[in-house]
C-alpha positions in Angstrom: -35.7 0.0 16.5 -37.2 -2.8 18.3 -40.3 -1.2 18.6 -40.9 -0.1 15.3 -40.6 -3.9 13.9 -43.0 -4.9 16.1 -44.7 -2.4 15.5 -44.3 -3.1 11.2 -44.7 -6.7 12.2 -48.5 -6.1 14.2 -49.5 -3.9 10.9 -48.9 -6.4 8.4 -51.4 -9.0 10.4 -48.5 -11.4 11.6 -46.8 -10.1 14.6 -44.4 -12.5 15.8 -43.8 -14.5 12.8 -43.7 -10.9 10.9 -40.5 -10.3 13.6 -39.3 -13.7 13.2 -39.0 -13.3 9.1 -37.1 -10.2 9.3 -34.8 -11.6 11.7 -34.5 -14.4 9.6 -33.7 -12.1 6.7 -31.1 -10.1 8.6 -29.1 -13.6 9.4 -29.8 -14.8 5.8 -27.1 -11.3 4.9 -24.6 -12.2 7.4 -24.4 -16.0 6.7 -24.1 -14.3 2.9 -21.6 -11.7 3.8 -19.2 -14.5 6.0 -19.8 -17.0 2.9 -18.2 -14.2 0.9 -15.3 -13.4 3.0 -14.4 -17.4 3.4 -14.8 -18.4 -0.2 -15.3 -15.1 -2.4 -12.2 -13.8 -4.3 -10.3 -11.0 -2.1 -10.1 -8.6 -4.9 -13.1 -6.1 -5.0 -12.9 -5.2 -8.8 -16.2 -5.5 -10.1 -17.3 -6.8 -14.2 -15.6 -4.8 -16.3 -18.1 -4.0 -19.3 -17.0 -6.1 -22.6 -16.4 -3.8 -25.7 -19.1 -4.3 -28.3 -16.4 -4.6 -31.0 -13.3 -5.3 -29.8 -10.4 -5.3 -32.2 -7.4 -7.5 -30.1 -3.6 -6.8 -31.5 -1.8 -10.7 -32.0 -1.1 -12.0 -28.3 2.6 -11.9 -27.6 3.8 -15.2 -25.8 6.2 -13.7 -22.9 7.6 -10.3 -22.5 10.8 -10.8 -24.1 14.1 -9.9 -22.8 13.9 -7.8 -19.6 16.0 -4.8 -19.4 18.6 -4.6 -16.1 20.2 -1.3 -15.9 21.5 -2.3 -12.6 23.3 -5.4 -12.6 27.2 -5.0 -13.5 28.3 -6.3 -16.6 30.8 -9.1 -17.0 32.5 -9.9 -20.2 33.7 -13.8 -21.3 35.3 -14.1 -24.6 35.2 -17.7 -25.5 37.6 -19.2 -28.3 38.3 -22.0 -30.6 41.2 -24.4 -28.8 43.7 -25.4 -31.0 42.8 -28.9 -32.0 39.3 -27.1 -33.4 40.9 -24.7 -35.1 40.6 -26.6 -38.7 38.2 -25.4 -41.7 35.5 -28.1 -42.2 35.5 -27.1 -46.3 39.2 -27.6 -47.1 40.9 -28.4 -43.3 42.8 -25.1 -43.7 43.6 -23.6 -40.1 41.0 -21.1 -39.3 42.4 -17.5 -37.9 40.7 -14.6 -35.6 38.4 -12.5 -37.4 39.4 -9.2 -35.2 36.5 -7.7 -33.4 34.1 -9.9 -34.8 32.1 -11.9 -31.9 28.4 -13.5 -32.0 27.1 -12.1 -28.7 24.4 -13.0 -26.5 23.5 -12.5 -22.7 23.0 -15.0 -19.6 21.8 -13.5 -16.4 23.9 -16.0 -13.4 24.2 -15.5 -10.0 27.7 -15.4 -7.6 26.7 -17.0 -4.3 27.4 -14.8 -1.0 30.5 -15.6 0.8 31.2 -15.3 5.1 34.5 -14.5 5.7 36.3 -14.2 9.1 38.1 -10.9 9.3 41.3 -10.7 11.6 41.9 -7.2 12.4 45.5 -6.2 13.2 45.7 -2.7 14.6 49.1 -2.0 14.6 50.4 -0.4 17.6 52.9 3.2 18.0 55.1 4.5 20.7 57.2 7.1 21.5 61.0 7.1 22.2 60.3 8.4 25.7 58.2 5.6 26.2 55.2 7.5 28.0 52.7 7.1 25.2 51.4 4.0 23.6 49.0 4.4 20.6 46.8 1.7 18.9 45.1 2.5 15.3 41.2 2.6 15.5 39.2 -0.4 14.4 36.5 -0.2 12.5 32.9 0.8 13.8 31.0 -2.1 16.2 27.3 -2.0 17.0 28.4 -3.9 19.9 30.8 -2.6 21.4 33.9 -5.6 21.8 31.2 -7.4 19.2 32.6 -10.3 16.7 30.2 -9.0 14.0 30.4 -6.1 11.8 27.9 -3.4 10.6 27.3 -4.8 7.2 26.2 -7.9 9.2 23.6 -6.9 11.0 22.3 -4.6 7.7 22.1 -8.0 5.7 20.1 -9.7 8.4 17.7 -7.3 9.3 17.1 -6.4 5.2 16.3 -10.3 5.0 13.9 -10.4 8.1 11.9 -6.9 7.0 12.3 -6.7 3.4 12.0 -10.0 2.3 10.4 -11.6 5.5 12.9 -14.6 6.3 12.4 -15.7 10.0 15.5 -16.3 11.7 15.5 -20.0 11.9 15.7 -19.5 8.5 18.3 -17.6 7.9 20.2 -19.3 10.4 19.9 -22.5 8.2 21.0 -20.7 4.9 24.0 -19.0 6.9 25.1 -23.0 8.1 24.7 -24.1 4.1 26.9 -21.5 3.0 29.6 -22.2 6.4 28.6 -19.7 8.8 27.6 -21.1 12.2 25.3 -19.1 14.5 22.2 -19.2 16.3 19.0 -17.2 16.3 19.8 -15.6 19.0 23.2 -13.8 17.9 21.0 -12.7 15.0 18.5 -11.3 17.1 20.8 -9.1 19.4 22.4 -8.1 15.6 19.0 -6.2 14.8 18.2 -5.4 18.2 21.2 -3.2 18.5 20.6 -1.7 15.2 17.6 -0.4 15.7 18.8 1.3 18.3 21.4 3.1 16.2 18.4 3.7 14.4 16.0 5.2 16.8 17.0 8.4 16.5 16.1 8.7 13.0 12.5 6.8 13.7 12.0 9.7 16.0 12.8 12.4 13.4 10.6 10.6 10.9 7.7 10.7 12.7 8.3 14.6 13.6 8.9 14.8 9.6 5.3 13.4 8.6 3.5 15.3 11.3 5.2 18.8 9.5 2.9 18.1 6.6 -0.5 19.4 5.7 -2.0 16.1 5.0 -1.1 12.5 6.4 -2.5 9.0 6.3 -4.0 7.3 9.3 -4.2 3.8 10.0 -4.3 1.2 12.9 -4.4 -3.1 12.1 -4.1 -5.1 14.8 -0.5 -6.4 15.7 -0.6 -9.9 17.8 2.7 -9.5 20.7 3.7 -12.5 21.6 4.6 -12.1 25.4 4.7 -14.5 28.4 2.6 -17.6 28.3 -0.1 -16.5 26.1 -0.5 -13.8 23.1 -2.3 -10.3 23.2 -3.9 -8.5 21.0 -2.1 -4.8 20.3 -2.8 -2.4 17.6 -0.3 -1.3 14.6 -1.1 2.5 13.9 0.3 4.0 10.7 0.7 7.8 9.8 2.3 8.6 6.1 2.9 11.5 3.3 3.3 10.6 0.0 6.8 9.9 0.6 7.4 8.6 4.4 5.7 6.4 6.8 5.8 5.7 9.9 4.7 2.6 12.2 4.0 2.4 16.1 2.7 -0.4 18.0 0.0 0.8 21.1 -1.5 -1.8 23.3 -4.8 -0.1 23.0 -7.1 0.9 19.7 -8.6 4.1 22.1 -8.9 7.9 22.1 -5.7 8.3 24.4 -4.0 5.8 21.8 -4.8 7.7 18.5 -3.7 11.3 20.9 -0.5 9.7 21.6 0.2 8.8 17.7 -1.5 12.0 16.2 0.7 14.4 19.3 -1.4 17.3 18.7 -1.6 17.5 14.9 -3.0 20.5 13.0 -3.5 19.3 9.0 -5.8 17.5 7.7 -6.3 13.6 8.3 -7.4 10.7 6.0 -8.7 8.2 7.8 -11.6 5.5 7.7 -14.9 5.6 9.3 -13.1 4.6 13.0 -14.6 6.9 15.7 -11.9 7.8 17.4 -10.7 10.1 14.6 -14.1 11.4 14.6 -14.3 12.1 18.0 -10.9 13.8 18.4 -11.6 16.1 15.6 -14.8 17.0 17.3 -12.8 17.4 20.9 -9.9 19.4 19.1 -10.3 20.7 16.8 -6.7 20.3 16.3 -7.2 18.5 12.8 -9.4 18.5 9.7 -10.8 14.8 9.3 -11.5 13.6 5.9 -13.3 9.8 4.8 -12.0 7.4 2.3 -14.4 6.3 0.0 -12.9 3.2 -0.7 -14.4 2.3 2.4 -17.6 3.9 1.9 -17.8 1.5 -1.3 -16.7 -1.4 0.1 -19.8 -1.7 1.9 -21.8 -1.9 -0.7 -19.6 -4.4 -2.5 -20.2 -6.8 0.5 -23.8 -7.1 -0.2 -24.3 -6.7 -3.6 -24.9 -10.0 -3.7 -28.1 -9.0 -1.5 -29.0 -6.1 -3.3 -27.7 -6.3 -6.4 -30.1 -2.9 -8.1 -29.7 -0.9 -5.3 -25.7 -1.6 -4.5 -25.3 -1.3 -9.0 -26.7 2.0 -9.0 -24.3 3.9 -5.9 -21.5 1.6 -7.2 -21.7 3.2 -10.3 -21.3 6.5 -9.0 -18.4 5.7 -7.2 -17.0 4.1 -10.2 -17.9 7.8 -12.5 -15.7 9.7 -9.1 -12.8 7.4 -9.5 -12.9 8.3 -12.4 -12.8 12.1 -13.1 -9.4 11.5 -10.3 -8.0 9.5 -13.4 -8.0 12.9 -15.3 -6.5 14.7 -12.5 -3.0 15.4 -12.3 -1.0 13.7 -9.7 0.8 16.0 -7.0 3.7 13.6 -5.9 7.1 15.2 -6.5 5.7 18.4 -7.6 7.1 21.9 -5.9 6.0 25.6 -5.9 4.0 27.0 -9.5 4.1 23.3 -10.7 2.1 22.0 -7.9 -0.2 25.5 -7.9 -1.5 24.6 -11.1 -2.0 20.9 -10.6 -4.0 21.7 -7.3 -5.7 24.4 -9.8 -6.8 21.9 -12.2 -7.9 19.2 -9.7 -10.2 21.9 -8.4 -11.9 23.2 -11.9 -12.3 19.5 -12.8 -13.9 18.1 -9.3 -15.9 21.6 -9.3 -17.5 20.7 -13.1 -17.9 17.0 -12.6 -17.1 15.8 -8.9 -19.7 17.7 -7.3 -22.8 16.7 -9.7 -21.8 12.8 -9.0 -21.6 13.5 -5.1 -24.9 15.0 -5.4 -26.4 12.3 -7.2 -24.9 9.7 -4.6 -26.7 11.6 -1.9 -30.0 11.9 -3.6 -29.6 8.0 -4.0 -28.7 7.9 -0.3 -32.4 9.8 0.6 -34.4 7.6 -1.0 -32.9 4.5 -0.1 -35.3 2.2 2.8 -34.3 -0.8 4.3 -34.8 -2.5 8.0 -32.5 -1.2 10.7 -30.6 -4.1 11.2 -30.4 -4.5 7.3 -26.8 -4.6 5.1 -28.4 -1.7 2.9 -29.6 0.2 5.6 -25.6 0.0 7.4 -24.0 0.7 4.2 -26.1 3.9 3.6 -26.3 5.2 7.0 -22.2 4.9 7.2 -22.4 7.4 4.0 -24.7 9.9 5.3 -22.7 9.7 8.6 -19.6 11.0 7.5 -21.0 13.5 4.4 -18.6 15.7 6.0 -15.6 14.1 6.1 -16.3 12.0 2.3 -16.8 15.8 0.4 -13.7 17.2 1.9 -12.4 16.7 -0.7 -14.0 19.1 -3.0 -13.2 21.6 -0.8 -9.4 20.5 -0.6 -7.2 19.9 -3.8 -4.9 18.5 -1.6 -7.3 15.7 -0.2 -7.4 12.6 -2.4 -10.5 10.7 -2.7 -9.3 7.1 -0.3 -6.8 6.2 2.2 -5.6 3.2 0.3 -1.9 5.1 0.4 -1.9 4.4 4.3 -1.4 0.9 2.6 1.1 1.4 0.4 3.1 3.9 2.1 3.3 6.1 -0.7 1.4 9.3 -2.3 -1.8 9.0 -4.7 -0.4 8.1 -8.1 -2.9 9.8 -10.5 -1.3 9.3 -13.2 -2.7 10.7 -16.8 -4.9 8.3 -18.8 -4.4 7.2 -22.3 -7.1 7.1 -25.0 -9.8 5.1 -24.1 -9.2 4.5 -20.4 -13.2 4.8 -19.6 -13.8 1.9 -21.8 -10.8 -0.4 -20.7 -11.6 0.6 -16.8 -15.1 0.3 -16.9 -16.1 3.8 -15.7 -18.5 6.3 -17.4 -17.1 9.5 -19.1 -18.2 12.2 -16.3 -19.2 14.4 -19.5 -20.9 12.2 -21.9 -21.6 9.4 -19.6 -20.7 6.7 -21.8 -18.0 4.0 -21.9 -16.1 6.2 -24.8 -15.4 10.1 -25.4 -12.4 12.0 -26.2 -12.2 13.4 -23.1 -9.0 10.8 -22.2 -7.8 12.1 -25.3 -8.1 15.9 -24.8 -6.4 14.8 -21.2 -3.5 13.3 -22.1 
């Protein structure tokens, strides 16, 4: 590649300076590309398109009164004392109106209580005195431990559901009377995930049953010794399980030990290793996520803005013929059939033209090796395998953004006039507004 800019460079009449402007160039998109990841919005939605007439219902200030089917209901009946009891008109006394009440609803809270528990476990013997028998306790994660189960449950639900440090919570526990230190909370958790590791284990053996799962690694900083290292976080999930391990190594022998010999299929990113163990296998089916394969172009539109508007349109049009198809999550034997039925009929009609018109763009794009464009393209073309598995596969969604979420795809039905409100052309009519949604839902 070197050569061939020189080369390009000597051609055009101005050899060095020729290489020093497309080096300059090539810096000019990464000092663009790091300006956008410092100061850019995270989101990667893109300009919807405005209706042309848009006809806006009255804006509704609030969302009114929230339903709570799951908070327990309390009822206060609140009356006149007897020194008010006296009719303003003709100061007559006033009497009970039977079962008539003016009611309205107040959502409090009842603070959380500590309480210290003696247990008395009363003791039995026999008349020939050989036996003495004590009634069982209840249950210890500890064994001889001064705290119970429920405990250690409310602890580690506040550390991993809603991310309180210990400090923290060691704080809140001395406001409400409960002394203890961050270590006694620490061994709480510690010793219940033990209790818990056996059902980790089986969860991961669970996932691996399926025909497709989610793969993922982030990098996990382990705080160890004097200094902190860098480990890895690798995910694998179904549409209803997940499951998290933390390797000290992002490598080939890393993803082997997480995979353990899987035979499905595998949603992944663009990461070589998947790559390369499905090549070395082949144990697995590897399919792309094109929400990374668009995400490179929406990094340097900014730099290309015709070129990056015409593939991101395209990817916009496949997103959204998945809007029209039906979801699979929860769905068992001739129920899920036909829904795998109809997601192949509709990405056979009208996936498979827009893939081939994304790799017809592709061909004809040009750009200097070291370019943004030229990156962005060449990761398509690289993994056309793996990014049209999907029309081969009902089962294979189009992105691996449930990795994320933990969860299945939720492609749920659209309602009349989706295309226009999510800014995607009608893979029929190829406008902002059909009644295709219609016909759908």
């Amino acid at each position: 590649m070197q050569e061939l800019v020189r080369e390009i460079a000597a051609l055009r009449g101005h050899s060095e300076a020729g290489r020093l402007q497309l080096e300059l160039e090539g810096l000019r998109e990464q000092l663009a590309k790091m300006q956008r990841r410092l100061f850019a919005e995270s989101s990667e939605k893109r300009p919807q398109v405005p209706e042309a007439t848009p006809a806006e219902p009255p804006v509704r200030r609030g969302h009114g009164p929230r339903e709570q089917p799951q908070l327990p209901v309390v009822e206060l009946i609140h009356d006149l004392g007897a020194d008010k009891r006296c009719c303003p008109a003709c100061a007559g006394e006033l009497m009970p109106m039977n079962g008539q009440f003016e009611e309205s609803e107040e959502v409090t809270v009842v603070e959380r209580s500590f309480v210290l528990v003696t247990h008395r476990r009363a003791k039995y013997r026999c008349r020939c005195n050989a036996a003495v028998v004590t009634a069982p306790g209840p249950d210890k994660l500890i064994p001889g431990g001064r705290y119970s189960v429920e405990f250690a449950v409310e602890v580690a639900a506040a550390k991993y559901l809603d991310h309180l440090p210990l400090e923290r919570q060691s704080r809140q526990m001395a406001r409400e009377g409960l002394l203890v230190d961050t270590q006694t909370l620490w061994n709480q958790i510690e010793a219940l995930a033990r209790h818990l590791l056996p059902s980790y284990e089986a969860l991961r053996g669970k996932i691996l049953e399926s025909d497709l799962i989610h793969a993922d690694e982030t990098w996990w900083r382990l705080m160890q010794g004097k200094g902190s290292k860098r480990w890895w976080s690798w995910s694998i999930s179904t549409e209803d399980a997940a499951h998290y391990q933390i390797v000290a190594q992002r490598s080939n022998q890393a993803a082997r030990e997480v995979l353990g010999g899987y035979g499905g299929t595998v949603m992944a990113d663009g990461y070589g290793v998947y790559e390369s163990l499905a090549r070395a296998g082949p144990s697995f089916v590897l399919a792309n996520c094109w929400s990374h394969a668009r995400r490179n172009f929406v990094e340097i539109e900014a730099n290309y803005p015709h070129e990056c508007a015409q593939v991101l349109s395209l990817i916009g049009e496949l997103y959204g013929v998945e809007r029209l198809a039906p979801r699979l999550k929860g769905l068992q034997g001739s129920e899920r059939q036909e829904a795998l039925e109809a997601r192949t009929r509709l990405r056979n009609e009208y996936s498979r033209p827009i893939i081939d018109s994304i790799w017809q763009w592709a061909s004809n794009q040009t750009g200097t090796p070291q370019s943004g464009l030229r990156k962005a393209v060449m990761y398509l073309l690289d993994r056309r395998g793996g990014l049209t598995r999907f029309l081969d596969d009902p089962r294979v969604p189009l992105d691996n953004n449930a990795a994320y979420a933990a969860h299945g795809i939720s492609g749920v039905m659209p309602t009349p006039g989706l295309c226009r409100v999510a800014a995607w052309k009608c893979p029929v009519t190829r406008d902002f507004s059909c009644s295709l949604c219609m016909q759908a839902a």
